[in-house]
Structures are given as C-alpha cells and as structure tokens.
C-alpha positions in Angstrom: -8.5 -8.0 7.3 -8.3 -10.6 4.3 -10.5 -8.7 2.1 -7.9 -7.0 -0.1 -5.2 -9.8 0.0 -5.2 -10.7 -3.8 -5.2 -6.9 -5.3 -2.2 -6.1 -6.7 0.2 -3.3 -4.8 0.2 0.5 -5.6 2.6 3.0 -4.8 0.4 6.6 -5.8 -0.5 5.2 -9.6 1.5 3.1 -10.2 1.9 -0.8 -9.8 5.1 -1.9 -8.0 5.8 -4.7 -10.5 6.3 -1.8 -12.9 9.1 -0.2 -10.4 11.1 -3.6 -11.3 13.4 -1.8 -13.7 14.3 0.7 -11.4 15.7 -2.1 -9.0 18.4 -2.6 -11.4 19.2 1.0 -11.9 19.6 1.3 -8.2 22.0 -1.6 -8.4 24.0 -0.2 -11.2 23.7 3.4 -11.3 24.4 4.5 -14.8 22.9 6.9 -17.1 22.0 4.0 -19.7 20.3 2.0 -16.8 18.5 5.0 -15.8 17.1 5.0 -19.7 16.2 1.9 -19.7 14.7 1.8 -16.3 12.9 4.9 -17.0 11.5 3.3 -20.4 10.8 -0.3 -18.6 8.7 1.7 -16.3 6.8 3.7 -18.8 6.0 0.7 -20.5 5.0 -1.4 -17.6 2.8 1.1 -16.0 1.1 1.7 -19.5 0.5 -2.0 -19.6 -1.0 -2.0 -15.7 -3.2 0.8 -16.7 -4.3 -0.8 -19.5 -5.3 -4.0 -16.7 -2.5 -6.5 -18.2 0.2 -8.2 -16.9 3.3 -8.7 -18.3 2.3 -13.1 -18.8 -1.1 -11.4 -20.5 0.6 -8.8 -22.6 3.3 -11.6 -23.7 0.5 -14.1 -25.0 -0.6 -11.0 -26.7 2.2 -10.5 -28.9 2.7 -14.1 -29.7 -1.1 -14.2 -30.9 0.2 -10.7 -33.1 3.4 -12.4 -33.9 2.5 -15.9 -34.6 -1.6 -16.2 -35.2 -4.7 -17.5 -33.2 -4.3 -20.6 -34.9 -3.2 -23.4 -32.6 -3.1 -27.0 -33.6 -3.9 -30.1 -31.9 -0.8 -31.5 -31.9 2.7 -30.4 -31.5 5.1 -29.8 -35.0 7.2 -32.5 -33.5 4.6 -35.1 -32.7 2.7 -35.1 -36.1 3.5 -37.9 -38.7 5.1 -36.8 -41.6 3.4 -39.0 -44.4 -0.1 -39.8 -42.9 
C-alpha cells in the first residue's frame, strides 16, 4: 500500500508540479497568463523529463552563472588584510 508513496505524481506524461502555472491562469484567465502558463509548463515538463526538479535545475544555473568554485568561508566573514 506504502510502496509508491515517495514517487512523484503523474497526470498522463506529465508531472503535476509542472501544471503549477496553469493554476494561476485558472485564477486569472487572460490571454497573457495563458502564455505564460503554457510556456511555464513546457519548461517544467522539459525539466521533469529530463529527471530534475526545479531546486536541482536552480543549483544548475547558479553553477552556469556563478562557477563550481565555492570557498570556505563566506565574502563577509573573511579578513580583509590577513
């Protein structure tokens, strides 16, 4: 009964955190949110089927953005003259 608990949900294909933008288009039915909600979902669902959350694909762009590199110590914590 347990077994499955963790998996993720699926409506047909596609993941149901992906159908988040469409929430918001059902709550404000325009033409731009329909747009955008059509686009948020493209982009989510391209992400699930690629196996990566949204946290996962975020730490992914800030390695892109910003580098691997990660010091020991905080910018704010390091001495300025040692």
């Amino acid at each position: 009964m347990w077994r499955y608990s963790a998996d993720p949900v699926y409506i047909f294909v596609l993941d149901c955190r992906a159908l988040l933008p469409m929430v918001v288009f059902f709550a404000h039915m325009r033409e731009w949110t329909l747009i955008v909600a059509v686009a948020g979902t493209l982009i989510f669902g391209f992400l699930a089927w690629m196996g990566l959350t949204l946290p996962v694909a975020g730490r992914m762009l800030r390695v892109l953005i910003i580098g691997a590199r990660r010091p020991a110590l905080p910018a704010w914590k390091k001495r300025a003259y040692a």
